[in-house]
Backbone bond lengths (Angstrom), bond angles and torsions (degrees), N, CA, C in turn:
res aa  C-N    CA-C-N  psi(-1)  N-CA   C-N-CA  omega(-1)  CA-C   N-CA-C  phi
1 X - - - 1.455 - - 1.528 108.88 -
2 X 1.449 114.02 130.56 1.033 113.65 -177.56 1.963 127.21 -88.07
3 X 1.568 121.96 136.22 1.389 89.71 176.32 1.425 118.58 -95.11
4 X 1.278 118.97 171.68 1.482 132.03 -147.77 1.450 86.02 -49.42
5 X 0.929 145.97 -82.75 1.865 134.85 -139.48 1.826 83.50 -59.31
6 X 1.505 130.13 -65.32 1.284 109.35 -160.10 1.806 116.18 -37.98
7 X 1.785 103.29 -52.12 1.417 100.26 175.04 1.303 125.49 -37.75
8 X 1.420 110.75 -73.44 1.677 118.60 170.60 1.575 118.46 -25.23
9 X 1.393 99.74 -52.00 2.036 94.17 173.27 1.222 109.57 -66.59
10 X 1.646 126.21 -37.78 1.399 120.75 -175.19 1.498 123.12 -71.82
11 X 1.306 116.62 -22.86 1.352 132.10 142.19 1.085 137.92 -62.56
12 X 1.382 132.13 -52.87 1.655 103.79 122.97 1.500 119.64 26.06
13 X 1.286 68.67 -122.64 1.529 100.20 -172.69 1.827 110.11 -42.37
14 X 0.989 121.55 -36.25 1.114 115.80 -179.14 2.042 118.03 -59.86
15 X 1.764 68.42 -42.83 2.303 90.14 -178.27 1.704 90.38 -65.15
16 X 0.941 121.92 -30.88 1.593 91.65 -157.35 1.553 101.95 -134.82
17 X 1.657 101.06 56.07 1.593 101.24 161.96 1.087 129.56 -122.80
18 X 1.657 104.56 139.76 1.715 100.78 -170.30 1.733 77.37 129.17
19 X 1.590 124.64 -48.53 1.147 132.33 -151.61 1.916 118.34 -75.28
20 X 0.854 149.93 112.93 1.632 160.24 166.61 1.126 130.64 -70.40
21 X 1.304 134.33 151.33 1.331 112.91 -157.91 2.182 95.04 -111.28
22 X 1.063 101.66 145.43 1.565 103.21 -171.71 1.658 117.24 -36.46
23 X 0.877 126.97 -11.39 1.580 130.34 -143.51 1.089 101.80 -138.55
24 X 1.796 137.70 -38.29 1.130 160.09 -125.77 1.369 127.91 -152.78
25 X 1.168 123.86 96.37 1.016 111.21 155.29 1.931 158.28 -32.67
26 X 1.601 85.72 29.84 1.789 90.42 -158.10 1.978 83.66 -109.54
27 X 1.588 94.41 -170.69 1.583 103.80 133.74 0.963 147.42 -90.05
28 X 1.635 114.47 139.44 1.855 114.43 -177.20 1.651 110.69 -28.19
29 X 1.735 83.50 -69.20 1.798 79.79 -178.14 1.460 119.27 -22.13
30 X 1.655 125.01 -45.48 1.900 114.13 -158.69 1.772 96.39 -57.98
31 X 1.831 114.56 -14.25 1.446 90.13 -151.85 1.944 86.01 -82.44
32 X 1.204 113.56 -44.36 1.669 128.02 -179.88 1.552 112.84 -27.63
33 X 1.603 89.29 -50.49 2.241 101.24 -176.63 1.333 102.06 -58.43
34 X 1.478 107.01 -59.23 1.810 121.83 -173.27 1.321 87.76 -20.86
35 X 1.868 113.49 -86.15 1.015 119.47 -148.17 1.359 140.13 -46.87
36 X 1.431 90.20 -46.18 1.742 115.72 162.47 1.859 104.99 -45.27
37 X 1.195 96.81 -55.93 1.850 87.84 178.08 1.267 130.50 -80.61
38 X 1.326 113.33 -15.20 1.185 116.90 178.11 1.945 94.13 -57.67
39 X 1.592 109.97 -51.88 1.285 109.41 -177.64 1.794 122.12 -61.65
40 X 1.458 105.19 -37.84 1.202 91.03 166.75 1.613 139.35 -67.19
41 X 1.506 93.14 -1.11 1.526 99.81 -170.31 1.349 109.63 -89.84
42 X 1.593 114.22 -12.32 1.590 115.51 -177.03 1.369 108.30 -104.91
43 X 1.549 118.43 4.26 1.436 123.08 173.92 1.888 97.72 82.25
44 X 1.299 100.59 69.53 1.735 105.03 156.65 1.596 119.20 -89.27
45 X 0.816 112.43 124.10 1.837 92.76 168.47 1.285 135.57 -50.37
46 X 0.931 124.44 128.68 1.904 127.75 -171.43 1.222 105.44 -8.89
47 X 1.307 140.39 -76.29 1.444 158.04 -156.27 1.552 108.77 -54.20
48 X 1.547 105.16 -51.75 1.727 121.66 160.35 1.533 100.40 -35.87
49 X 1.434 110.43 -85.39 1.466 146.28 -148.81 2.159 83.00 -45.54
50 X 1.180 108.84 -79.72 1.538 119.13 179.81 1.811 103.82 -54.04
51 X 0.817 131.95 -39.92 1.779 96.00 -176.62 2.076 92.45 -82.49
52 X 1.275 111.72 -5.13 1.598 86.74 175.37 1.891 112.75 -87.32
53 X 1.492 113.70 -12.45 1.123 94.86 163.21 1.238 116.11 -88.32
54 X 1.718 134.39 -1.44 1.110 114.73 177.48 1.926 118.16 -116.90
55 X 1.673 90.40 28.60 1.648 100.18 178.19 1.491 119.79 -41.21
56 X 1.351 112.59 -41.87 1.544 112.17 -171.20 1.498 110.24 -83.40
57 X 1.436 130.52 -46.55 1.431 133.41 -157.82 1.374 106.72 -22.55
58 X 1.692 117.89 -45.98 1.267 100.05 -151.63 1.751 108.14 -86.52
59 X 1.416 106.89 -39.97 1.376 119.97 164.86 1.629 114.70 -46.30
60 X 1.312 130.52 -38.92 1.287 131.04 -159.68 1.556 127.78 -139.67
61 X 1.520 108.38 24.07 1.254 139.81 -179.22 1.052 118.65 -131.17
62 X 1.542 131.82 -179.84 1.325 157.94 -157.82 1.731 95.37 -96.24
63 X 1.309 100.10 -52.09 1.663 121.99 -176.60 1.730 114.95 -47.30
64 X 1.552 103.16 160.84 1.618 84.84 -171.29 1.825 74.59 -142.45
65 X 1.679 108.09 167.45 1.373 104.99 139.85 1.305 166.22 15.12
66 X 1.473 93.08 -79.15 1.586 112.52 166.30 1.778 101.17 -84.67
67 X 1.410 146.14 -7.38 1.279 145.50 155.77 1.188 98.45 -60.37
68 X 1.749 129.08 -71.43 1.222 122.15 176.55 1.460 106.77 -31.48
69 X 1.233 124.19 -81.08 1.528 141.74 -124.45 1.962 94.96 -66.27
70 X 1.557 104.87 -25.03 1.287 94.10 -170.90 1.541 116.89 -104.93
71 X 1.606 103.52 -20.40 1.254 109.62 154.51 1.912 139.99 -64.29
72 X 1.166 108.99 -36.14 1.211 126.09 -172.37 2.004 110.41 -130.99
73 X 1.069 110.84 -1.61 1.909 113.75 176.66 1.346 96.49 80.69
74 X 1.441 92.04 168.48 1.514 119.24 -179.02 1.938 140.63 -34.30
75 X 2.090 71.04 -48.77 1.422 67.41 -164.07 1.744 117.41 -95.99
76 X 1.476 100.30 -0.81 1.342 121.95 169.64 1.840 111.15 -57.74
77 X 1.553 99.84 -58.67 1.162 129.30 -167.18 2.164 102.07 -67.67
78 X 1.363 102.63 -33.71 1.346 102.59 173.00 1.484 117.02 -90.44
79 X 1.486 117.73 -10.00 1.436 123.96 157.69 1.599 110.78 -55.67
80 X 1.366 102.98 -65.71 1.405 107.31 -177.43 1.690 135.60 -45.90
81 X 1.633 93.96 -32.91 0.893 118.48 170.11 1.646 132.20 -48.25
82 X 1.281 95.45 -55.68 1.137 156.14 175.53 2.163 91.56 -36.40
83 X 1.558 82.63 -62.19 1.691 109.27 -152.52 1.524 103.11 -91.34
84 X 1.612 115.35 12.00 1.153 120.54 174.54 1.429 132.02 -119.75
85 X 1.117 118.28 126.10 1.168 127.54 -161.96 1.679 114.55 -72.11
86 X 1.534 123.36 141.75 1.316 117.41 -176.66 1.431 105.16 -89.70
87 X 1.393 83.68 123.19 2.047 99.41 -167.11 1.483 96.76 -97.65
88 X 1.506 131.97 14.23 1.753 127.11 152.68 1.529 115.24 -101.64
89 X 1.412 120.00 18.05 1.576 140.03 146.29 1.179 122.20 -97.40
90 X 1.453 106.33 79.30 2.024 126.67 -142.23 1.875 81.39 -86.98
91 X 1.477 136.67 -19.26 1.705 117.22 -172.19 1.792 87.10 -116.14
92 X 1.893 91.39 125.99 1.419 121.53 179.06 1.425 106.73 -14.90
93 X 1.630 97.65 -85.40 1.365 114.46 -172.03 1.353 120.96 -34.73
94 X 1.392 122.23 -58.97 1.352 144.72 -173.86 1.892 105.36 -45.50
95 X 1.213 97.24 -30.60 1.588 118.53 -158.30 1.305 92.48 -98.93
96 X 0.755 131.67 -61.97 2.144 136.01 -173.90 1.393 103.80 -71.31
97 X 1.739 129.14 -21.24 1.217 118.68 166.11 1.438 116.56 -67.71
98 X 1.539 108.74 -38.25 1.617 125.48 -172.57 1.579 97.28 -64.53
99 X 1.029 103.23 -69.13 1.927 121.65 -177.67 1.810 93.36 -26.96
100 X 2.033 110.83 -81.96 1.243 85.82 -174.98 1.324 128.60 -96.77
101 X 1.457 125.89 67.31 1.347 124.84 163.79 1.625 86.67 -110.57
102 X 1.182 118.26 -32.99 1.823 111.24 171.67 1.867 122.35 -58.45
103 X 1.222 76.84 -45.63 1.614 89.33 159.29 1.231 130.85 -66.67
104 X 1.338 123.20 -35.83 1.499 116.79 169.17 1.960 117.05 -74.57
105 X 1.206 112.72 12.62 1.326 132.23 -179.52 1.513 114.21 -128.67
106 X 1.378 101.89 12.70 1.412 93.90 173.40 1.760 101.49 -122.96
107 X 1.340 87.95 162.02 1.914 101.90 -179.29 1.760 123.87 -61.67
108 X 1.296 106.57 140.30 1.272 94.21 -174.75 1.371 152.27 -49.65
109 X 1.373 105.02 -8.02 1.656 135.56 156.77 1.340 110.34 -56.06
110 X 1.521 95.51 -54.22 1.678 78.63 -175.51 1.276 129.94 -81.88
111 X 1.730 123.21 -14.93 1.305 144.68 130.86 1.431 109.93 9.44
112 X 1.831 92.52 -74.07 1.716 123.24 -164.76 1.476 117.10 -58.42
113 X 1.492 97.93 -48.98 1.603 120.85 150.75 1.501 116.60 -22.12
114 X 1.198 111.28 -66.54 1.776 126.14 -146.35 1.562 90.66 -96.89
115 X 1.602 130.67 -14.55 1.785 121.58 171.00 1.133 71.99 -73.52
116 X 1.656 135.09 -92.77 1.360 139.63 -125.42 1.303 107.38 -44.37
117 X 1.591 133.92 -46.99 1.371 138.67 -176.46 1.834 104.93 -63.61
118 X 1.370 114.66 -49.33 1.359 124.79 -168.32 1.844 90.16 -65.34
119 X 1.144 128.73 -59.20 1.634 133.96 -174.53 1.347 92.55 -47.22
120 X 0.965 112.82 -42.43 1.807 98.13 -145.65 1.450 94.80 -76.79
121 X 1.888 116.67 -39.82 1.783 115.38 -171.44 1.561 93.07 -75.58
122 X 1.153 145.59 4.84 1.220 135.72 165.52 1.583 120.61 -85.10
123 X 1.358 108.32 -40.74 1.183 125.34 151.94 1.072 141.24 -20.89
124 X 1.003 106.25 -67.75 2.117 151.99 -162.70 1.646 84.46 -83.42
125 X 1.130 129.89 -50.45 1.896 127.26 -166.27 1.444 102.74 -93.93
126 X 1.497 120.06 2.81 1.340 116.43 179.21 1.733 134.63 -52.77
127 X 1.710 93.80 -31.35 1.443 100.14 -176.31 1.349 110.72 -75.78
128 X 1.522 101.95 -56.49 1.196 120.15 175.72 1.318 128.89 -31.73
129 X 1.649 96.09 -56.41 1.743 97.36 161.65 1.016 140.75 -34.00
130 X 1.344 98.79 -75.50 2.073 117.08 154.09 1.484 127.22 -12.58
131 X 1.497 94.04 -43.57 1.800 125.83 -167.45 1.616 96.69 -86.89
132 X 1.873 130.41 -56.82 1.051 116.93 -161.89 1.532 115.29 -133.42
133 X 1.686 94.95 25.88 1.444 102.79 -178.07 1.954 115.46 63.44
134 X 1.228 100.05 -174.01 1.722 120.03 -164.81 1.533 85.28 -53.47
135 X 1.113 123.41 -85.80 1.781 129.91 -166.85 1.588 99.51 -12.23
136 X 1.144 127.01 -60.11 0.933 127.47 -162.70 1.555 111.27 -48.64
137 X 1.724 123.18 -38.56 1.227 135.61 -176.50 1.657 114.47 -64.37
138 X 1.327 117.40 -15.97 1.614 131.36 -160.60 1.694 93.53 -93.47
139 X 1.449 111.83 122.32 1.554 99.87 169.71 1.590 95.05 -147.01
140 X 1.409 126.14 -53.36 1.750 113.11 168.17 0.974 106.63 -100.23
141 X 1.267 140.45 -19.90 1.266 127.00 165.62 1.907 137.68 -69.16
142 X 0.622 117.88 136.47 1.728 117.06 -141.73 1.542 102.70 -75.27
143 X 1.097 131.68 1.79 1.602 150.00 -178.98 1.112 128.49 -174.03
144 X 1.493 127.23 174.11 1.391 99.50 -177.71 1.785 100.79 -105.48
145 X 1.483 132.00 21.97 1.063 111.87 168.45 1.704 107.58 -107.82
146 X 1.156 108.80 3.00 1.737 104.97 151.80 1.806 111.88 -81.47
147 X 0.972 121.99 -8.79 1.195 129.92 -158.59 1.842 97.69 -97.03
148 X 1.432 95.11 -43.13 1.509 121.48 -173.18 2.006 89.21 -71.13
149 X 1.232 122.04 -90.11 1.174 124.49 172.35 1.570 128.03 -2.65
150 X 1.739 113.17 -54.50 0.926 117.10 176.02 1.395 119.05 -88.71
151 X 1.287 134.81 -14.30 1.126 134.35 168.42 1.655 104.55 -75.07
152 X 1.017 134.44 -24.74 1.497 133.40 -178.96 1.626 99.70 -89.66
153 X 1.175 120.16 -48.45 1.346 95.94 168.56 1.421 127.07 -58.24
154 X 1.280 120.26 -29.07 1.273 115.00 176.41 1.535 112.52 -72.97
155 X 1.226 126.82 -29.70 1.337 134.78 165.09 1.434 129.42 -38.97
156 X 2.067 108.39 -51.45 1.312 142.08 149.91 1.237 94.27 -37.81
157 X 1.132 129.94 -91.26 1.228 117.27 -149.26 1.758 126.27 -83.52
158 X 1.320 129.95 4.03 1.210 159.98 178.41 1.813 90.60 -78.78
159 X 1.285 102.70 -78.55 1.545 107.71 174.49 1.298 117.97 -44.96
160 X 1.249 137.87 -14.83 1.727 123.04 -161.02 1.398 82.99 -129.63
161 X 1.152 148.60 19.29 1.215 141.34 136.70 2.010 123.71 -127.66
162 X 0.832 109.05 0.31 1.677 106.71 173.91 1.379 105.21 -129.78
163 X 1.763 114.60 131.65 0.937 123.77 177.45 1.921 120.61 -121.49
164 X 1.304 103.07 150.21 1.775 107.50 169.16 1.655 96.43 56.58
165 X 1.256 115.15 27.92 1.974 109.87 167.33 1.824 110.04 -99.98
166 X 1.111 103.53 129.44 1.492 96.13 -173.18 1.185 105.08 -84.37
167 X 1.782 132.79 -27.89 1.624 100.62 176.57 1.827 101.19 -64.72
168 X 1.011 139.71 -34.17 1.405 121.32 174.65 1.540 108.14 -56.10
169 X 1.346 132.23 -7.17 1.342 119.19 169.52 1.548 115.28 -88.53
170 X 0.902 102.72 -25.20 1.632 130.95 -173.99 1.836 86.05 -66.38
171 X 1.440 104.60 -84.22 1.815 114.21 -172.30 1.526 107.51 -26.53
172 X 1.612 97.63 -67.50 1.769 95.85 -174.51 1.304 127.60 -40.35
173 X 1.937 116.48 -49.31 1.023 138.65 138.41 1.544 120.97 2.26
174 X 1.394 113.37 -70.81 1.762 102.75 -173.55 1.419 94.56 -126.01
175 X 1.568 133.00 27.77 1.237 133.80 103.58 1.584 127.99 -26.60
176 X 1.124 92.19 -66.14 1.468 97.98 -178.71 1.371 111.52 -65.46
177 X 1.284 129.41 -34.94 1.317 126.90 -147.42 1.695 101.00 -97.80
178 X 1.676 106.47 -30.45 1.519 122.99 161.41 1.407 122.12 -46.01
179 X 1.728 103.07 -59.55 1.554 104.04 -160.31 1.403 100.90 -143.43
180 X 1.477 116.82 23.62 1.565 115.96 164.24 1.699 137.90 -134.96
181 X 1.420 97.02 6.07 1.364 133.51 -174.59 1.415 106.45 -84.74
C-alpha cells in the first residue's frame, strides 16, 4: 500500500503515459515530478508539494476534477483546479488573460505552484534556446511576443505578491535573460 505522496507520483505516471513533453523527447510526467520537487526542495508543505506534482492532470489528461476530488480531497483537487487552464478559450491571449485573473485570486501556494511549473518549462527549453534562439520558445502561442507578454505578466504579478523564494529568483533570472536582455 502506497502512502499518499507515493500514490500521487504513481498516478502521475499512470495519467500521463504514452504522453511526451512538446519539445522533448521524455515523459510528461518528468515535467509534473520536476515540479513537485522543485517545491519540495524549498520546504512547501505537503499539500503545496502534491498539487505541484499534479498541476497538469486536469488540463492534460484523461482525468477530470471530480477524479482528483475523490481520489486525493478537496482541497488538493481545488488547487489543481485552480492551476488549470480553460482549454474552451481556443485564442492564447484570451486564455492566459482568463488563466491569470484566476491566478491573481488565488493563495500564495498556489502562486508558488505556477513559478515552479513556469521555471521548470523554461528550464527544460534552455539548451535549445541557446542552440535556436527565441523561436524556438513559441509553440501555442502565436509569436513570441505574446509568449514574451505573458511570461512578464506572470512575473508582475509573482513579484508583488511572493517574497525571499528562490525559485522566484531563479524565474526572474531566465526571465530576464529570455525576454529582457
Amino acid at each position: 500500500m502506497y502512502e499518499l505522496e507515493e500514490d500521487i507520483i504513481h498516478f502521475v505516471f499512470l495519467a500521463f503515459e504514452g504522453l511526451k513533453r512538446k519539445k522533448e523527447n521524455i515523459d510528461l510526467a518528468f515535467h509534473s515530478i520536476m515540479v513537485g520537487n522543485m517545491l519540495k526542495n524549498i520546504g512547501c508543505n505537503e499539500e503545496t508539494i502534491y498539487i505541484g506534482y499534479l498541476h497538469d492532470i486536469i488540463e492534460d489528461t484523461k482525468y477530470t476534477y471530480e477524479d482528483l476530488l475523490d481520489r486525493y480531497g478537496k482541497k488538493i483537487a481545488d488547487g489543481v483546479l485552480v492551476l488549470s487552464e480553460n482549454q474552451n478559450i481556443t485564442d492564447y491571449v484570451e486564455r492566459k488573460k482568463e488563466f491569470l485573473n484566476r491566478l491573481e485570486k488565488a493563495n500564495d501556494d498556489i502562486l508558488i505552484v505556477e513559478i515552479a511549473d513556469k521555471l521548470q518549462n523554461l528550464i527544460s527549453d534552455y539548451e535549445q534556446y541557446k542552440i535556436h534562439g527565441k523561436d524556438f520558445l513559441v509553440t501555442e502561442a502565436g509569436n513570441f511576443d505574446e509568449l514574451k507578454w505573458y511570461y512578464l505578466e506572470l512575473k508582475k504579478l509573482f513579484n508583488s505578491r511572493i517574497n525571499n523564494n528562490q525559485l522566484l529568483k531563479r524565474y526572474n533570472e531566465i526571465v530576464y535573460e529570455y525576454f529582457e536582455s
